[in-house]
C-alpha positions in Angstrom: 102.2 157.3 97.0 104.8 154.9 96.7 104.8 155.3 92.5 105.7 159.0 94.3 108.4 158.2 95.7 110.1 155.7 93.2 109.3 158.6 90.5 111.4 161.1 92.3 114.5 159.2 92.6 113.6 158.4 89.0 114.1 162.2 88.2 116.4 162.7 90.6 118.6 160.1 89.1 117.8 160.8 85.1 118.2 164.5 85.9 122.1 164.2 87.8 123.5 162.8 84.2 123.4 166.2 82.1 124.9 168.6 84.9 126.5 171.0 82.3 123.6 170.7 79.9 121.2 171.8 82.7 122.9 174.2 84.2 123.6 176.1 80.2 119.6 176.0 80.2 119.1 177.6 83.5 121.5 180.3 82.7 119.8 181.3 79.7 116.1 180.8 81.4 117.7 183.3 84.0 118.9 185.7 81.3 122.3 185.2 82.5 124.0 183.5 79.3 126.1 186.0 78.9 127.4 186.6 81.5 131.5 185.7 81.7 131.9 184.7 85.7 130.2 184.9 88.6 131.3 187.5 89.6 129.0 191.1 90.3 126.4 188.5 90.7 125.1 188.1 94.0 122.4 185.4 95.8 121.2 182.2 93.5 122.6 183.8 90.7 125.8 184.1 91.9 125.7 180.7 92.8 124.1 179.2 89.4 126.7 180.9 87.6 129.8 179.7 90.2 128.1 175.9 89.9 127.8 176.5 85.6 131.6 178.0 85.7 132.8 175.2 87.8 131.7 172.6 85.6 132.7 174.3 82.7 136.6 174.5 83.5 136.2 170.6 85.4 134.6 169.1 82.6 137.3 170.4 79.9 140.5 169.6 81.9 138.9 166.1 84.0 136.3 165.3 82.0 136.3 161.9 83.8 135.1 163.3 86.8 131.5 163.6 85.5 131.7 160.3 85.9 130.9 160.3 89.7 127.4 162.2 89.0 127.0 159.5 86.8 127.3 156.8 89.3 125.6 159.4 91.8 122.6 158.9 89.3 122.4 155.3 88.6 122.6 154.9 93.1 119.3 156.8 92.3 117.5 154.8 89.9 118.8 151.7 91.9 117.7 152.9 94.8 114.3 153.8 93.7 114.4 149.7 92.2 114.4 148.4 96.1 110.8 150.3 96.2 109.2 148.2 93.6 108.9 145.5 96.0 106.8 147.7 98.5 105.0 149.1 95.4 104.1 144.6 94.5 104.6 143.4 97.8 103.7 145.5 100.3 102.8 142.9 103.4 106.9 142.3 102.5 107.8 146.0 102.6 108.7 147.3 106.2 112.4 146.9 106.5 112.3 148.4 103.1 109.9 151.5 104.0 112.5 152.0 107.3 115.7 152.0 105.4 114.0 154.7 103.3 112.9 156.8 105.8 116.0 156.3 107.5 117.7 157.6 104.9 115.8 160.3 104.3 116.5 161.6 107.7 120.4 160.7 107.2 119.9 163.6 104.3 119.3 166.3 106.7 122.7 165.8 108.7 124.9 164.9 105.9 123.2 168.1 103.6 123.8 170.2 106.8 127.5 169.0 107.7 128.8 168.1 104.5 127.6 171.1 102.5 129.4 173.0 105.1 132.8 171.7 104.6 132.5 172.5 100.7 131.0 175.4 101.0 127.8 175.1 99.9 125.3 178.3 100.5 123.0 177.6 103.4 120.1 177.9 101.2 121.0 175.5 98.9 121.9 173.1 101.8 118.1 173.7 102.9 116.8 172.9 98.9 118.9 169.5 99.7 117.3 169.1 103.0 114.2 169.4 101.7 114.6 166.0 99.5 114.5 164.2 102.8 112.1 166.3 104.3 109.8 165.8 101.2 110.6 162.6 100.5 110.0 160.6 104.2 106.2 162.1 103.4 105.2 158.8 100.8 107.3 156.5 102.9 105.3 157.5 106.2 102.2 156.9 104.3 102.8 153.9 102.9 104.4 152.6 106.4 101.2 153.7 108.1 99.3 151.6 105.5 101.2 148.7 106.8 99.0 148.1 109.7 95.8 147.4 107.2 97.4 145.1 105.0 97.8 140.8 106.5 101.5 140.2 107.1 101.0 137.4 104.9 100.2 137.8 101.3 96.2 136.7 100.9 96.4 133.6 98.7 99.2 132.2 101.7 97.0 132.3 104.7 95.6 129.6 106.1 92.7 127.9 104.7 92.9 129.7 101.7 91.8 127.9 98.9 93.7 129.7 95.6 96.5 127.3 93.9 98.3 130.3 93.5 101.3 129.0 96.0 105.2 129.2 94.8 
């Protein structure tokens, strides 16, 4: 579960670097490539196409601002880096696992409030949500594993007999 976990921040990260790129796919998998602006376009399309026009006229006149999704994705494959100690070293894990699920809880308020003030649809604010929602899942998992596995890593208990000591 944990490989899970550290895979979707993977994606998540990998997938915030080509915004413009991915969005120019969608439109055309929607059949709505040619259209010229959002508008007369209502619901996720609407939106899709607002989000695809936005970056458009951003990228051409501050094409330096892409570089905050950039940093926006390497926080995610960093991120998912601090869970390849629970995934080696799980009897080390549990602050680890609750700074995780903490933060997936944090989602739900900052997706909620945040999205507000920039006007983000209230659907798309719920899609966001649902990374927290979806994501705590593996972490509870692996947390209630916790309890099965020695606080101490096998070959360091007492009376053990492996040579296998740092």
């Amino acid at each position: 579960m944990m490989t899970v976990f550290i895979g979707g921040l993977l994606v998540s990260g990998i997938t915030a670097f080509p915004l413009l790129a991915e969005m120019r796919l969608l439109t055309s998998w929607l059949d709505l490539s040619d259209a010229t602006s959002p508008a007369g376009h209502t619901g996720l399309s609407f939106w899709i196409l607002t989000v695809k026009f936005g970056l458009e006229d951003v990228y051409s006149r501050f094409p330096w601002i892409a570089y905050g999704t950039d940093w926006l994705a390497f926080g995610h494959i960093a991120i998912a880096l601090f869970f390849v100690g629970p995934l080696i070293r799980p009897w080390e894990s549990r602050s680890t696992l609750l700074a995780g699920m903490a933060a997936c809880i944090l989602v739900i308020p900052l997706a909620l409030i945040c999205g507000q003030i920039r006007g983000i649809p209230f659907y798309w604010r719920l899609i966001d949500c649902s990374f927290g929602v979806f994501g705590i899942i593996p972490l509870l998992y692996c947390f209630s594993l916790l309890r099965h596995i020695p606080s101490i890593p096998p070959e360091k208990a007492p009376g053990s007999t492996s040579g296998a000591h740092l």
